[in-house]
N, C-alpha and C positions, 0 to 999 in steps of 0.2 A: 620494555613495554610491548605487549601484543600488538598486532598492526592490525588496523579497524579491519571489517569484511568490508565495506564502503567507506571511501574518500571524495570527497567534493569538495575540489581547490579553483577559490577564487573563479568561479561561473556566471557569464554573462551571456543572458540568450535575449535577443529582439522578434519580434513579430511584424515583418517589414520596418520601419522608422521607430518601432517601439518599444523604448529598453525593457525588457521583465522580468529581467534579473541581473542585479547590481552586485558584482563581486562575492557569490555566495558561496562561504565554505563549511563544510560540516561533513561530521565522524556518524559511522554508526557501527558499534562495536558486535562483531559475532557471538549470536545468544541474544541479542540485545533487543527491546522494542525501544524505537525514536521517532519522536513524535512531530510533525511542523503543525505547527499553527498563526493563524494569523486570520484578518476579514478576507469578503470577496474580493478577488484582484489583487491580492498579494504577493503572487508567482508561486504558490504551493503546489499546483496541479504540474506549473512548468519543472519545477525540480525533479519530479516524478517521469516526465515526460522525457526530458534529457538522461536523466539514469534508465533509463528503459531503450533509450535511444530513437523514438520519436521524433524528437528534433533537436535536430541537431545545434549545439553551442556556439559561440560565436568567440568567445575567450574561455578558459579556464582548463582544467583537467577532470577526467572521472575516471577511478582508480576501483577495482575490486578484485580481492584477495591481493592485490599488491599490480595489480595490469591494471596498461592504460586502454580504457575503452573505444579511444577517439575511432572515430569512422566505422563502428559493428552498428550492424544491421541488427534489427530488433531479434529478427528470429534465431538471429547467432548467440546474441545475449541470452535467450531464454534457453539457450542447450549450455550457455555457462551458469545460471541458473537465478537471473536475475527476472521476474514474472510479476507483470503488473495487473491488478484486479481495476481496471478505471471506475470511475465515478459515472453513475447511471447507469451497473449494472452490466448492459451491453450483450445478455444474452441473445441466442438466437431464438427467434420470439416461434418460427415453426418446427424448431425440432424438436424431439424429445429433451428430457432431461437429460436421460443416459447418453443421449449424444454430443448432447452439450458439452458433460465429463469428458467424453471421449476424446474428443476435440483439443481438450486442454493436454492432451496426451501426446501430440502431433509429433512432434520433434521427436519421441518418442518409438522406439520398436519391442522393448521387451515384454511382452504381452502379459506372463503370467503375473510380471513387480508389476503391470498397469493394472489388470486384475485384483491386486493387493491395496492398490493404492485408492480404487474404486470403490471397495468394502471399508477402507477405510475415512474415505469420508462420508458413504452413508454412515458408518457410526458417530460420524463428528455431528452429521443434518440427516437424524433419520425420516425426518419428511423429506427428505428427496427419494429415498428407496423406498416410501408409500407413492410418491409420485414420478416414479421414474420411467415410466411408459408414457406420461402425460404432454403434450406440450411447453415449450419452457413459457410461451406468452401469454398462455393462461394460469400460470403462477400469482401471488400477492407477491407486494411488492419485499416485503421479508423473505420470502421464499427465492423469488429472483436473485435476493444478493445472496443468501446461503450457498445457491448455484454458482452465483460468476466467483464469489470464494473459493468455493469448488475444484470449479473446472481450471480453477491459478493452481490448487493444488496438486492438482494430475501433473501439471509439468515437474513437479517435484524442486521447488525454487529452495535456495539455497536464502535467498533475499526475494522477501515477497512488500512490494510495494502497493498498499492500499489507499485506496484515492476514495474518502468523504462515503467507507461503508454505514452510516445512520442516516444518511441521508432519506428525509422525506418518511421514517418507517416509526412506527409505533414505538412509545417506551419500552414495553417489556420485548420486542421482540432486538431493539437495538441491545439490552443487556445479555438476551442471549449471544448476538452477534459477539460483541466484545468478550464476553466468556467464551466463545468458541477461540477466537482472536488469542489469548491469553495461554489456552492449552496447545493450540498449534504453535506457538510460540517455546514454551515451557518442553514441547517433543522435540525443536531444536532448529524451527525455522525463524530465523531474521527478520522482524518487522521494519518499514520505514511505514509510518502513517500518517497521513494528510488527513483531518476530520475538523469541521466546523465547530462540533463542540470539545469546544477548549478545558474543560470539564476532566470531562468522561477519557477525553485522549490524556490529558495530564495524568490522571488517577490508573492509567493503563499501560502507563509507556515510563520508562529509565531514565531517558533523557529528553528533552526537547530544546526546540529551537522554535525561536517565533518569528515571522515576518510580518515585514511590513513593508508596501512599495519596491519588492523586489527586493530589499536589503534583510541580512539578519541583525537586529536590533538589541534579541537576549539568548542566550544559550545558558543549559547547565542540568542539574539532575532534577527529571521530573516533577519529583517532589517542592523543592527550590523553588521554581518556576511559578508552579500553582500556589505559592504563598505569596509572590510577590507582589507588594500596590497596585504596579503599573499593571498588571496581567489579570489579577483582579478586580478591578475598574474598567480596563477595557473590554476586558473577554468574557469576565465571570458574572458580570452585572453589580456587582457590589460596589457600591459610594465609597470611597478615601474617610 
């Protein structure tokens, strides 16, 4: 059996006195999109946070490509190629576009693959190379996450963690989001994604896993998931 690109055994993390995450373990298989969902307050942003290395755990292991990450420093993780796109975006609201990419480049030195890599994702968000001289905080709020997408891209992640990209943004401009999602994935990067709607992540992702209270409650393949009672009652709106 192939060994996942990510492992997460048995993880518990606190926020001062406060458990928010209850023994959570879960696989995400290389090539893979996997999905968490669950309501607000379910510890989905925290599992993103601890595999990125944010904050740190309080029990369990985090394993990718087969190492154990205990104790790296985010910026270390992201030169092994683990790169988190947070939830709200998070761009820098006075620089440029192109700086913005740039930035995502840090860890980074070989200039002409960054050059390459910057052509290519104006092709993925060609309104960003109409708007690449512009400031990034006078963007729409679609335009800002094409960006903070982006600028995770320039690091070249091997495993790209997305934290709640539809948030707050117009329908048609969320389907493009997730069609972009879909082909960066499909060219051979790793999704883990955290998204509110339970929907659109199910219908996008291979596997998922749902929370609840810090616990994982259901896992299995995407598909699976999105047909089940309980998943569609609570998540999808639909009555039993």
């Amino acid at each position: 059996m192939t060994q996942p690109l990510l492992e997460v055994k048995n993880l518990s993390v606190y926020y001062d006195a406060i458990q928010a995450l209850r023994g959570v373990s879960l696989e995400v298989p290389q090539g893979s999109i996997v999905c968490l969902i669950g309501a607000n307050g379910a510890g989905k942003t925290t599992v993103l946070r601890a595999v990125s290395g944010i904050k740190k755990p309080a029990e369990g292991e985090i394993l990718f490509n087969g190492r154990a990450l205990s104790g790296m420093e985010p910026h270390a993780l992201v030169k092994m190629g683990i790169v988190q796109c947070p939830e709200g975006r998070g761009v820098f609201p006075n620089l440029t576009v192109e700086e913005n990419l740039d930035l995502g480049a840090y860890v980074r030195n070989d200039r002409p693959e960054i050059r390459k890599d910057l052509d290519h994702v104006y092709a993925l968000f060609p309104r960003l190379q109409e708007r690449h001289k512009q400031a990034a905080g006078t963007l729409s709020g679609g335009e800002q996450q094409m960006l903070a997408i982006g600028r995770a891209l320039m690091a070249r992640p091997q495993l790209l963690l997305l934290d709640e990209p539809s948030l707050g943004l117009a329908p048609q401009v969320i389907e493009l989001i997730f069609e972009t999602v879909q082909k960066i994935n499909q060219e051979g990067t790793t999704v883990l994604l955290v998204e509110q709607n339970a929907q659109l992540a199910l219908e996008s992702s291979h596997r998922a896993y749902v929370l609840e209270t810090g616990g994982i409650i259901l896992e299995g393949e995407a598909s699976e998931v999105l047909h089940n009672p309980k998943v569609k009652q609570a998540y999808l709106g639909e009555t039993a």
